[in-house]
NUKE-492913 format. One record per atom (N, C-alpha, C): chain; x, y, z. Coordinates in pm, 1 decimal. Example, Ala and Ser with C-alpha at 12.3 -4.5 7.8 and 13.67 -1.06 7.14 Angstrom:
REM residues 2
<chaine->A u->1319.0 v->-569.0 w->780.0>;
<chaine->A u->1230.0 v->-450.0 w->780.0>;
<chaine->A u->1320.0 v->-330.0 w->780.0>;
<chaine->A u->1285.0 v->-225.0 w->708.0>;
<chaine->A u->1367.0 v->-106.0 w->714.0>;
<chaine->A u->1290.0 v->3.0 w->787.0>;
END
This chain:
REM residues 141
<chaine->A u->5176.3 v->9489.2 w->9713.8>;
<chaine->A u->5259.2 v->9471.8 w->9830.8>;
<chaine->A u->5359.8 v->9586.3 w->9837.4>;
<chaine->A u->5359.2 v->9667.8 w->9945.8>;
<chaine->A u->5482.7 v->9756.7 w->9979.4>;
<chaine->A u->5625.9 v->9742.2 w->10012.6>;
<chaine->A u->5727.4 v->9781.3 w->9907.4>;
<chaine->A u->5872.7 v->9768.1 w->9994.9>;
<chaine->A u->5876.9 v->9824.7 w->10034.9>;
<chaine->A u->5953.6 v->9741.3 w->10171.3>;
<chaine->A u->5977.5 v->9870.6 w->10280.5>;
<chaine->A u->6148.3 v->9865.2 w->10288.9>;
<chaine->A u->6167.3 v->10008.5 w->10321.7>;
<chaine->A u->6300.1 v->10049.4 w->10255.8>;
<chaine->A u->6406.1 v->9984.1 w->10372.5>;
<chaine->A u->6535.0 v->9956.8 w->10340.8>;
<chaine->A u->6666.7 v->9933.1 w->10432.2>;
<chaine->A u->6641.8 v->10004.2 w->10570.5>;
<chaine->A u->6633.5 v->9886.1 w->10687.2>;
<chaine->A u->6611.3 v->9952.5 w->10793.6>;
<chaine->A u->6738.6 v->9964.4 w->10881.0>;
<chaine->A u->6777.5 v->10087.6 w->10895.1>;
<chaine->A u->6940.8 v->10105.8 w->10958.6>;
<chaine->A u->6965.9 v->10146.7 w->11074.4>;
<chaine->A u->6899.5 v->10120.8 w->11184.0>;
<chaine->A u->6885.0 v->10131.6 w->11329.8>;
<chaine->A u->6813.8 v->10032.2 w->11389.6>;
<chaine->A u->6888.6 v->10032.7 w->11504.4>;
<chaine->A u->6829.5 v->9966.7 w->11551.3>;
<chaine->A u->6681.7 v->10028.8 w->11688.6>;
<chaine->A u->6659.7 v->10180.3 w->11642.8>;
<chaine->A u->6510.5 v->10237.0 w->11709.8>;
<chaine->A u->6416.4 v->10203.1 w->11593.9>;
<chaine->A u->6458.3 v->10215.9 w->11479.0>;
<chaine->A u->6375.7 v->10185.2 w->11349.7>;
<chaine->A u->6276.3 v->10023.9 w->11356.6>;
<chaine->A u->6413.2 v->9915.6 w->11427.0>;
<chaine->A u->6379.7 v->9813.2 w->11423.5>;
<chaine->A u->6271.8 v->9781.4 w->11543.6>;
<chaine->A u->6289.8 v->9869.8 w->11648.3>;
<chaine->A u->6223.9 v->9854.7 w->11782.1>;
<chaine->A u->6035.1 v->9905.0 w->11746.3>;
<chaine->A u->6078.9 v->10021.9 w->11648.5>;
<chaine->A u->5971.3 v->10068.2 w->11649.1>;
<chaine->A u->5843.9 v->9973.7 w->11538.1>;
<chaine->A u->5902.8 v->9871.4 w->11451.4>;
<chaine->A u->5851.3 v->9781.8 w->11352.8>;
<chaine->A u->5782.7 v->9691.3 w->11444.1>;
<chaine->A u->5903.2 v->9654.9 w->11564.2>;
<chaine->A u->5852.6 v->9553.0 w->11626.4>;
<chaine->A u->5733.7 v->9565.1 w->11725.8>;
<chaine->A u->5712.9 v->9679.8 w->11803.1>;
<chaine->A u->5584.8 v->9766.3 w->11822.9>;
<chaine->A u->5493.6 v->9779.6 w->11786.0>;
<chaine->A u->5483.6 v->9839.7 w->11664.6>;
<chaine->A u->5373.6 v->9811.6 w->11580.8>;
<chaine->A u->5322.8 v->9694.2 w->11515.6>;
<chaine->A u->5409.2 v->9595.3 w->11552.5>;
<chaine->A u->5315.6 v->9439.2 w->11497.2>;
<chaine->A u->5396.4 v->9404.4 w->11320.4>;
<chaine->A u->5468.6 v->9472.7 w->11307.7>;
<chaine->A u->5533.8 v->9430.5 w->11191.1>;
<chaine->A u->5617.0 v->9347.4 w->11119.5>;
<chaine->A u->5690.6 v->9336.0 w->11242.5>;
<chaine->A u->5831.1 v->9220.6 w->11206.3>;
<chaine->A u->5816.2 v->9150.6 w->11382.5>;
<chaine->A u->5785.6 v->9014.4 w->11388.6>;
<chaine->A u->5802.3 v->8907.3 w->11517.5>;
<chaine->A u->5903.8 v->8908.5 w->11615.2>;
<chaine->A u->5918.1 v->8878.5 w->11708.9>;
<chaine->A u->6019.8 v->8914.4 w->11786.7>;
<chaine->A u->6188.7 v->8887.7 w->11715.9>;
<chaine->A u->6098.5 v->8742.0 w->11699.4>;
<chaine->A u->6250.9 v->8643.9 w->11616.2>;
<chaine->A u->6300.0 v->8733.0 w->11495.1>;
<chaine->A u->6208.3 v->8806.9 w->11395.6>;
<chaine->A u->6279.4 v->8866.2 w->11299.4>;
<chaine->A u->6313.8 v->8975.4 w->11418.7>;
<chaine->A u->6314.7 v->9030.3 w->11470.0>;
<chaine->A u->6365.5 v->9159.9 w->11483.3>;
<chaine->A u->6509.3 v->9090.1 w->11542.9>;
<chaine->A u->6456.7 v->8960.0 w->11620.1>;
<chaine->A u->6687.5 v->9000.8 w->11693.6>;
<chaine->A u->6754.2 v->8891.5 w->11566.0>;
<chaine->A u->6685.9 v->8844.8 w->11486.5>;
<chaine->A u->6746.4 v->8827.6 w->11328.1>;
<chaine->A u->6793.9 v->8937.4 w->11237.1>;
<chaine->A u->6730.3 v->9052.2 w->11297.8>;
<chaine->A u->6748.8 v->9216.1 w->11216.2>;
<chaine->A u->6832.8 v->9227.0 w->11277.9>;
<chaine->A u->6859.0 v->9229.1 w->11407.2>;
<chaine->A u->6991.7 v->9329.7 w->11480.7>;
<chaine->A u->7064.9 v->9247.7 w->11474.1>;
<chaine->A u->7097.4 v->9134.1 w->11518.6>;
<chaine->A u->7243.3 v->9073.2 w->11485.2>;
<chaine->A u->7297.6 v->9066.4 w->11379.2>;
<chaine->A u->7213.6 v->9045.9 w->11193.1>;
<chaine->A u->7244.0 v->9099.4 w->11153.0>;
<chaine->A u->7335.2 v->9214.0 w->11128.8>;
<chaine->A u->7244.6 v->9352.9 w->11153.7>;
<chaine->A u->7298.3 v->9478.9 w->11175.3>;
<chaine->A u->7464.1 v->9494.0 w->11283.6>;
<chaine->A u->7436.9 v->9426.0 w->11368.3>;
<chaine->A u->7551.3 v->9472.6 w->11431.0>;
<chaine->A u->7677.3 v->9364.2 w->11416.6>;
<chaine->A u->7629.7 v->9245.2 w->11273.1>;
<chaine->A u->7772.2 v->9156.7 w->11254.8>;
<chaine->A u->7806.9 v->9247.0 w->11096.9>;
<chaine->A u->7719.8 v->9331.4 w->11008.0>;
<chaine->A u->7757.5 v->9394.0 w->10927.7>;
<chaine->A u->7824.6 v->9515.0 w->10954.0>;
<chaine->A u->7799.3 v->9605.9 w->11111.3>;
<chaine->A u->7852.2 v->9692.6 w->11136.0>;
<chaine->A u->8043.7 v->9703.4 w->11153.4>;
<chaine->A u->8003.4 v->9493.0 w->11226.7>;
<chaine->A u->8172.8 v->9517.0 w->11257.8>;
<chaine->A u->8268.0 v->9487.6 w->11152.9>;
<chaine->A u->8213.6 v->9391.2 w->11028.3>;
<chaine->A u->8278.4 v->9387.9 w->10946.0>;
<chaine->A u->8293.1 v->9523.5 w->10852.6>;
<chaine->A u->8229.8 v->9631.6 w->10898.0>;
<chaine->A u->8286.9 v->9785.1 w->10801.5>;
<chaine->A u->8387.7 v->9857.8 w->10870.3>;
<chaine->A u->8366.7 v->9813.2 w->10952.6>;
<chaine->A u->8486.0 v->9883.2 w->11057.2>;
<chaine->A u->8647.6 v->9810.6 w->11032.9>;
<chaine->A u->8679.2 v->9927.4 w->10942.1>;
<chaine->A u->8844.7 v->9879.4 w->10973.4>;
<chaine->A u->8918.1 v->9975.0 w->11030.6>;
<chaine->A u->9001.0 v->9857.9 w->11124.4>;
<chaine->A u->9061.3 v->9938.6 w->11239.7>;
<chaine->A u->9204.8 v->10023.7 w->11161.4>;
<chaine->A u->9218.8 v->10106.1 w->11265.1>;
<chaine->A u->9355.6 v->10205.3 w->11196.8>;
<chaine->A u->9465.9 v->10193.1 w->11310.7>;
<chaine->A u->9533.9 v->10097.9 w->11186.1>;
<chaine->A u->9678.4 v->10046.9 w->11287.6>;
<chaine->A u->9824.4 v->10143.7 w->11263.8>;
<chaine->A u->9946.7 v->10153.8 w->11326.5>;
<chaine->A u->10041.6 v->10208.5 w->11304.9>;
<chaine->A u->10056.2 v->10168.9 w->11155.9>;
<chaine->A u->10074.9 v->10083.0 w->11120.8>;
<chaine->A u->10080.7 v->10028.5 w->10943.7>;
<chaine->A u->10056.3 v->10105.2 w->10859.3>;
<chaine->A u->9926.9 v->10119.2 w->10838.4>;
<chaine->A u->9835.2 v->10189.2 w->10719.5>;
<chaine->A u->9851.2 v->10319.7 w->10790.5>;
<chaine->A u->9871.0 v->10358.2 w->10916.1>;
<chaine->A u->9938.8 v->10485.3 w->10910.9>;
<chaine->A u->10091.8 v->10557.0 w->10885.2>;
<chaine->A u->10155.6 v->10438.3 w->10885.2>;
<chaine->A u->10293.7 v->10456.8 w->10803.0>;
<chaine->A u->10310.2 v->10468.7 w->10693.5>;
<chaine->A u->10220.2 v->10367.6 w->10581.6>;
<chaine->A u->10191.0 v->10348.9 w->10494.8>;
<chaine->A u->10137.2 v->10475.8 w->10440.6>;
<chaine->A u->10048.0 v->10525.1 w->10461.2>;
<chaine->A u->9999.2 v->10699.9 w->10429.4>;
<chaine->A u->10114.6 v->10816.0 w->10430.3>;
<chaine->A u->10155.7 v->10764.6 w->10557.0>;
<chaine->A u->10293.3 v->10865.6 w->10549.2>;
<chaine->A u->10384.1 v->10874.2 w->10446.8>;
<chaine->A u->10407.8 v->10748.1 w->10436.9>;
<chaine->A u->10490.8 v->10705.4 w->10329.7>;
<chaine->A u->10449.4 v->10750.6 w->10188.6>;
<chaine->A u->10301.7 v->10771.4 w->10147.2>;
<chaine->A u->10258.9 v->10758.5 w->10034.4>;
<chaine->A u->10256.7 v->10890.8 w->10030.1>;
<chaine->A u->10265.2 v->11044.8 w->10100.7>;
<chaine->A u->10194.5 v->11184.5 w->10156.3>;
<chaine->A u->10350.7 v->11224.9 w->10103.3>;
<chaine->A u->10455.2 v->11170.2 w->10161.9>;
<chaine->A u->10598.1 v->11148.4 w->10144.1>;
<chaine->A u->10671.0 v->11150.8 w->9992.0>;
<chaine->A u->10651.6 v->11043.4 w->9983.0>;
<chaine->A u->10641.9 v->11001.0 w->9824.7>;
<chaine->A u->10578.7 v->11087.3 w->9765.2>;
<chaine->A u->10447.4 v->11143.5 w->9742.7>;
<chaine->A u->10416.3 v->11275.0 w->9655.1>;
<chaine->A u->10443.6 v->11427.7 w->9679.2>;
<chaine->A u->10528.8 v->11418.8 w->9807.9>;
<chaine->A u->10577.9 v->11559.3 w->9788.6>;
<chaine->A u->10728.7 v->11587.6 w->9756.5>;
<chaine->A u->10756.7 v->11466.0 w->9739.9>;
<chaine->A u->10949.1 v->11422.0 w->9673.2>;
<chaine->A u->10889.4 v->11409.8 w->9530.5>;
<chaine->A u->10815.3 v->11391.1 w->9490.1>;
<chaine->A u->10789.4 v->11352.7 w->9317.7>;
<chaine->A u->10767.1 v->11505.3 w->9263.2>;
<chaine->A u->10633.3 v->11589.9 w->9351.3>;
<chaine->A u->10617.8 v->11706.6 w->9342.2>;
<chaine->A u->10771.3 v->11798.5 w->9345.0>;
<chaine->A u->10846.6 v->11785.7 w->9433.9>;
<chaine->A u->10930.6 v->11826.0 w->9435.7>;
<chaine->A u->11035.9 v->11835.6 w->9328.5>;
<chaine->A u->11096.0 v->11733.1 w->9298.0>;
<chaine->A u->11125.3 v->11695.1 w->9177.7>;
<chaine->A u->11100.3 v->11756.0 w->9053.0>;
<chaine->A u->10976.1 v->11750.7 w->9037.0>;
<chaine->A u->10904.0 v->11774.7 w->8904.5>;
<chaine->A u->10956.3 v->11949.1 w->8907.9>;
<chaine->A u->10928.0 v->11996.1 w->8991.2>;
<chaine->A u->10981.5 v->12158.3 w->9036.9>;
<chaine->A u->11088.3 v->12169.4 w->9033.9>;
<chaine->A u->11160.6 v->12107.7 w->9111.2>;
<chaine->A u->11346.6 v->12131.8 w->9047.2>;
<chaine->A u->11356.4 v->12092.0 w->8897.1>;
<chaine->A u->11274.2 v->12070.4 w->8803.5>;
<chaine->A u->11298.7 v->12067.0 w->8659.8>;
<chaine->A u->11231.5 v->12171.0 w->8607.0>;
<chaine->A u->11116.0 v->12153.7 w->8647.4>;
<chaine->A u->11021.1 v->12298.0 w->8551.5>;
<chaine->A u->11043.7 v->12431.1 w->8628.9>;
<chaine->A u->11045.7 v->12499.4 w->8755.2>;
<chaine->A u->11091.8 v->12608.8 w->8796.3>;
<chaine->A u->11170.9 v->12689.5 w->8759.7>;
<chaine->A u->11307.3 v->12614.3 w->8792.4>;
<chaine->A u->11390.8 v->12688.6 w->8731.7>;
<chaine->A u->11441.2 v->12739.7 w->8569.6>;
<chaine->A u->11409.7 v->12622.2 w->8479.9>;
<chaine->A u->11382.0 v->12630.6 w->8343.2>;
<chaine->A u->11287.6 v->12760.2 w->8304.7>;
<chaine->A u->11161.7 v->12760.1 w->8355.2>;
<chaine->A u->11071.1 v->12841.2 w->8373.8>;
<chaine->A u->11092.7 v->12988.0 w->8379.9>;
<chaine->A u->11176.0 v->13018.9 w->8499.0>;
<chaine->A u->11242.5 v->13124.3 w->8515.6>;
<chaine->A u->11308.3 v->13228.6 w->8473.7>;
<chaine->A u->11423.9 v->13108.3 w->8390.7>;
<chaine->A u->11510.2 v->13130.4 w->8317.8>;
<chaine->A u->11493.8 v->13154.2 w->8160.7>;
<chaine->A u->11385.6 v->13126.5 w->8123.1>;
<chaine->A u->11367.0 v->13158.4 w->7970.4>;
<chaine->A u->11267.7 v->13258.2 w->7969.5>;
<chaine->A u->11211.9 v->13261.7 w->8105.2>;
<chaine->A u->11122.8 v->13443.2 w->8101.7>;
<chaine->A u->11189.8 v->13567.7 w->8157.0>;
<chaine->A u->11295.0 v->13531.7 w->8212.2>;
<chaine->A u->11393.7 v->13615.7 w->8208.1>;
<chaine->A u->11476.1 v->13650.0 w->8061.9>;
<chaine->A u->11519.9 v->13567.9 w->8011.3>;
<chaine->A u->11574.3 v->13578.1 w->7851.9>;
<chaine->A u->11513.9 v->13650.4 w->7791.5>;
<chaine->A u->11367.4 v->13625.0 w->7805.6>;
<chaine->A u->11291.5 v->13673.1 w->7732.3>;
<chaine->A u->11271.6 v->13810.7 w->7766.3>;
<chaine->A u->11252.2 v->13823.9 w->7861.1>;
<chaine->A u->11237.0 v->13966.2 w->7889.5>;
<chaine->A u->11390.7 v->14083.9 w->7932.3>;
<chaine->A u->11438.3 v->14024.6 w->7920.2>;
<chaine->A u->11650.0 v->14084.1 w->7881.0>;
<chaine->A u->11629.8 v->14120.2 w->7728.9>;
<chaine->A u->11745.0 v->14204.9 w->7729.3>;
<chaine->A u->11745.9 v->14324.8 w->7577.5>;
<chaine->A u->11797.9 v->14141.2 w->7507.4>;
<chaine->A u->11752.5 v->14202.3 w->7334.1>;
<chaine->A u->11876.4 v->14095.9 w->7227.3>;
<chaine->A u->12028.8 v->14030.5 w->7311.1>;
<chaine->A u->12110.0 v->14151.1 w->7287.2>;
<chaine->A u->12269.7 v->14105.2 w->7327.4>;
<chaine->A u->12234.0 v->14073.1 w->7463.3>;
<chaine->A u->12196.4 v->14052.6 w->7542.0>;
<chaine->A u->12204.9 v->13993.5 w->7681.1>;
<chaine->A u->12162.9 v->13837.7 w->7739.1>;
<chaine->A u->12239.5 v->13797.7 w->7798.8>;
<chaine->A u->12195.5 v->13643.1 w->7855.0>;
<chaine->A u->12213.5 v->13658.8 w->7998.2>;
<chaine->A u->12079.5 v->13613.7 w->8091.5>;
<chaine->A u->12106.1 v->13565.2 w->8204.8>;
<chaine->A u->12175.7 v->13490.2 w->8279.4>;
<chaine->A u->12235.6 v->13529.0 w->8372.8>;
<chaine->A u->12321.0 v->13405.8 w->8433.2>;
<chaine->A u->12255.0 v->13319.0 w->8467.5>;
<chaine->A u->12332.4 v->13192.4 w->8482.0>;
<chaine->A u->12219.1 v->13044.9 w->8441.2>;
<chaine->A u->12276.0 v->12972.7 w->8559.3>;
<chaine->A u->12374.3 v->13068.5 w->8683.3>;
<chaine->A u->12396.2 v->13004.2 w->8811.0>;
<chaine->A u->12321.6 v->12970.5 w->8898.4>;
<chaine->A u->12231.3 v->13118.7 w->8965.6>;
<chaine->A u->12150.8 v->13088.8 w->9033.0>;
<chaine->A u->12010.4 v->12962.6 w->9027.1>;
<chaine->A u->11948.5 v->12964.3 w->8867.2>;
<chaine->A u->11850.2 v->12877.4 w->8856.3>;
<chaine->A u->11908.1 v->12739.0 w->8844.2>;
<chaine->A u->12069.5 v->12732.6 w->8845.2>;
<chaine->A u->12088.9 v->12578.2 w->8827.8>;
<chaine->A u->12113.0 v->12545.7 w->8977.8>;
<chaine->A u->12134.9 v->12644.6 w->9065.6>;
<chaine->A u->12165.5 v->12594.9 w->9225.2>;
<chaine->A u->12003.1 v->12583.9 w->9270.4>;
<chaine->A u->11910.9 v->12674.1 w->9211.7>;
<chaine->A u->11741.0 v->12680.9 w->9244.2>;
<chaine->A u->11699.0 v->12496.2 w->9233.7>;
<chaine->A u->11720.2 v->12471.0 w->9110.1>;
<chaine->A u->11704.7 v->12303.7 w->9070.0>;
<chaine->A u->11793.1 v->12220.8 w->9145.5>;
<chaine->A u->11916.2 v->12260.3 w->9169.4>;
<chaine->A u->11984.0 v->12119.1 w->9252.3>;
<chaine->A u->11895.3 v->12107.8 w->9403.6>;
<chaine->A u->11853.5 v->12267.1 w->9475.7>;
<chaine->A u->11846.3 v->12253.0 w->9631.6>;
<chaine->A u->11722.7 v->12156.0 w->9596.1>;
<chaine->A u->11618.2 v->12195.0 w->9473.1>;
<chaine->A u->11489.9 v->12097.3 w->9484.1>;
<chaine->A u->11491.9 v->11929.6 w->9499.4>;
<chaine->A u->11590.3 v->11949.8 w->9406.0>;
<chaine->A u->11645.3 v->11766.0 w->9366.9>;
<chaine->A u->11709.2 v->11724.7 w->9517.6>;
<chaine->A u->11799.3 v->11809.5 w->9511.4>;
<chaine->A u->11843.1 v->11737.9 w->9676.6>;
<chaine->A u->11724.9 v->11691.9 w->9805.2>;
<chaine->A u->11596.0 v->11797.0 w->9797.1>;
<chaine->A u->11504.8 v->11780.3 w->9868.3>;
<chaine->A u->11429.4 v->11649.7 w->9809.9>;
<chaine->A u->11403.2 v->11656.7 w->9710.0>;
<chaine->A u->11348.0 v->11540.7 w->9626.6>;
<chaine->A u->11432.7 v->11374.8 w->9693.0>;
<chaine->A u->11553.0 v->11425.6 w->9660.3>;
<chaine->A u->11628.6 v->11280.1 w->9608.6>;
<chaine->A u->11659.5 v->11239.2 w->9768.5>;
<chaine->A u->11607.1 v->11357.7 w->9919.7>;
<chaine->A u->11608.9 v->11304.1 w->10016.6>;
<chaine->A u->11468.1 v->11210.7 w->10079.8>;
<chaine->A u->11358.6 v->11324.7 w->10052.9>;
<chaine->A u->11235.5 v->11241.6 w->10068.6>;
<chaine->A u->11181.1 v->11136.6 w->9988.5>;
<chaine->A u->11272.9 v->11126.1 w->9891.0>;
<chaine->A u->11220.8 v->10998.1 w->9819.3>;
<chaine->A u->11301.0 v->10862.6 w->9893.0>;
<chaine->A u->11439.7 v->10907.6 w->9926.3>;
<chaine->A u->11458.5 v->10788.1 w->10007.3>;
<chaine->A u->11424.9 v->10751.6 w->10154.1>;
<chaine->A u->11333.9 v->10865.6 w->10196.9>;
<chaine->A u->11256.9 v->10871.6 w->10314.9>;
<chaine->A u->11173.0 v->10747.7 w->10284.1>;
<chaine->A u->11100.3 v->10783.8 w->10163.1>;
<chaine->A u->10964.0 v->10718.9 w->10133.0>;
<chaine->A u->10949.5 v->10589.5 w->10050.1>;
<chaine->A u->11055.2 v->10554.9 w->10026.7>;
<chaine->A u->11098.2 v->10488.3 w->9927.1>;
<chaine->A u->11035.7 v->10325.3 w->9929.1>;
<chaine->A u->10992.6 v->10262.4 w->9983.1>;
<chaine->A u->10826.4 v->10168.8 w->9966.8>;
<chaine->A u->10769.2 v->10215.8 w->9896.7>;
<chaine->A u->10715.5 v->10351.7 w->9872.6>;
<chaine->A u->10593.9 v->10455.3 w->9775.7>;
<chaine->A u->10654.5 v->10426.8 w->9621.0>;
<chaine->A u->10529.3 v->10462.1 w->9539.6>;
<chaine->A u->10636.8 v->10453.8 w->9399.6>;
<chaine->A u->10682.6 v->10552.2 w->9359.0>;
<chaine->A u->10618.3 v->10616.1 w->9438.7>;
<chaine->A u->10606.8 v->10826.9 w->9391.1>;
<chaine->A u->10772.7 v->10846.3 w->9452.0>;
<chaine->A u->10810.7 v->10758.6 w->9585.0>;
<chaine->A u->10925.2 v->10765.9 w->9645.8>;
<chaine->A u->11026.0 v->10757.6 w->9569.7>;
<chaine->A u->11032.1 v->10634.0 w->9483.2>;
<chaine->A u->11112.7 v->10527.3 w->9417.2>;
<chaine->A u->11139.9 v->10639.5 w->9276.3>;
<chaine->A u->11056.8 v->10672.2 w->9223.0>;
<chaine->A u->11024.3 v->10739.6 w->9077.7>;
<chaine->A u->11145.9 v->10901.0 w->9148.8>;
<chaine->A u->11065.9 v->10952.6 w->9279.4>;
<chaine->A u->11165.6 v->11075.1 w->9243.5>;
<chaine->A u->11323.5 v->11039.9 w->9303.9>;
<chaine->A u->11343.0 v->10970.2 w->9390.3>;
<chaine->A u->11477.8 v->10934.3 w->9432.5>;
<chaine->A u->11578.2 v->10867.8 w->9312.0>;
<chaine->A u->11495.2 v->10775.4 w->9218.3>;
<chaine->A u->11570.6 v->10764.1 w->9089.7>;
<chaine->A u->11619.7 v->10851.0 w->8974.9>;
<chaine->A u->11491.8 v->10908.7 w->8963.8>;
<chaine->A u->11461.9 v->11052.2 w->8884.6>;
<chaine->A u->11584.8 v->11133.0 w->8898.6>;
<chaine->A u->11598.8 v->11186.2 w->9039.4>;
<chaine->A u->11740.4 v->11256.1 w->9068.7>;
<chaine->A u->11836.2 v->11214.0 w->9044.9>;
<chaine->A u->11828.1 v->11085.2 w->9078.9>;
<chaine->A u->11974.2 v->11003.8 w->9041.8>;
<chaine->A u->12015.7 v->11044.2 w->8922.3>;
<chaine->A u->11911.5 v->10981.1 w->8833.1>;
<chaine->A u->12000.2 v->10965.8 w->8669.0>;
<chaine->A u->12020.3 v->11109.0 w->8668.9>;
<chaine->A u->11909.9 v->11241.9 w->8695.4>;
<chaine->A u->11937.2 v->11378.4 w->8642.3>;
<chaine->A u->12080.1 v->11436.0 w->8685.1>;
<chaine->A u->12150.3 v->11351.0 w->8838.0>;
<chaine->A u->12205.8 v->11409.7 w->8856.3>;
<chaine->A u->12390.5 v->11318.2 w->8742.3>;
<chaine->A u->12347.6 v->11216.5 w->8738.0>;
<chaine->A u->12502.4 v->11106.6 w->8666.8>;
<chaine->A u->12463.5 v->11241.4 w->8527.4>;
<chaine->A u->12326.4 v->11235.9 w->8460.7>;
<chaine->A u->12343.8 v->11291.3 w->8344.0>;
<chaine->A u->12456.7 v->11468.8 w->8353.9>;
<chaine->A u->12397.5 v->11523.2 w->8438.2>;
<chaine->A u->12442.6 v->11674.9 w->8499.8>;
<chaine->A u->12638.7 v->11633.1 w->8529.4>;
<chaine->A u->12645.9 v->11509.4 w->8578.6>;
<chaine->A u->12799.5 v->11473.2 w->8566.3>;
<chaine->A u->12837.4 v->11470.8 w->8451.0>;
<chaine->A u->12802.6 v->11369.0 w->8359.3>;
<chaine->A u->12842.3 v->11339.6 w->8228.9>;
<chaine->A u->12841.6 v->11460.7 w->8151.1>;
<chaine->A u->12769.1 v->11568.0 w->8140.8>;
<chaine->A u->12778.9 v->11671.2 w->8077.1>;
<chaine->A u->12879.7 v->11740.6 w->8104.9>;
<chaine->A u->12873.6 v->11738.6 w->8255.5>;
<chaine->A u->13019.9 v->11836.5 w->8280.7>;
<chaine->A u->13152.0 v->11787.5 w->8234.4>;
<chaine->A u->13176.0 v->11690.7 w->8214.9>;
<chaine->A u->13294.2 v->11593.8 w->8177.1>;
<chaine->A u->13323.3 v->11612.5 w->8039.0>;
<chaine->A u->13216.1 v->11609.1 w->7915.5>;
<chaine->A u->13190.4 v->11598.5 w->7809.5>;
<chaine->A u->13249.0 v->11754.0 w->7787.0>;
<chaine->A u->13215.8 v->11862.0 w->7834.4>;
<chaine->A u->13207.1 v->12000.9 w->7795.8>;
<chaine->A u->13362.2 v->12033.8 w->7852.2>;
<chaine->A u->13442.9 v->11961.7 w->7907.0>;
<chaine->A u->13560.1 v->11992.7 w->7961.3>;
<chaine->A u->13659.9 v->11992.3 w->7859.6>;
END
């Protein structure tokens, strides 16, 4: 006996029924079928799940962000060192204003996005980096 493979049209089905293959009754048993499985794949795209995306697109470019106002400027700054004579040190102004503008961008789109976890993670993230960046300054006074 031959299987015959998943039939996914409904000309496929017309043409079975033509040739004497499948009875009338199976064939509009085939298409209603077919077209009550079609509507259950179909999910519709509401403002929601398009907020929701936003939100989530949001959320990973405040986390991304983030993550860059920590490693960038660090980055920078110790390949500069590195490449400065012995007795010399880079000034460590510019790459600490490089990291705050990121964090500020961060610690805004995260409370843009902030439903997301990516939102939640970098808007906190900044937070503490920034109480810690207080406490240091206080400590060193």
């Amino acid at each position: 006996m031959e299987i015959m493979s998943n039939v996914s049209s409904e000309e496929e089905l017309l043409q079975l029924r033509h040739q004497g293959k499948i009875s009338e009754a199976e064939y509009e048993e085939l298409r209603s079928a077919m077209s009550k499985s079609a509507k259950l794949n179909v999910e519709p795209r509401t403002a929601a799940t398009d907020r929701e995306r936003s939100k989530r697109r949001l959320g990973q470019v405040a986390f991304a962000l983030m993550l860059t106002g920590i490693i960038l400027p660090a980055f920078f700054y110790f390949m500069i060192e590195l490449l400065s004579g012995p007795n010399t040190r880079p000034a460590i102004g510019p790459f600490f204003f490089l990291g705050v503008a990121f964090e500020i961008a961060a610690f805004v789109l995260g409370v843009i996005s902030w439903p997301d976890v990516f939102g939640k993670a970098a808007a906190l993230t900044t937070s503490v980096l920034f109480v810690l960046i207080v406490v240091l300054a206080i400590l060193t006074i």
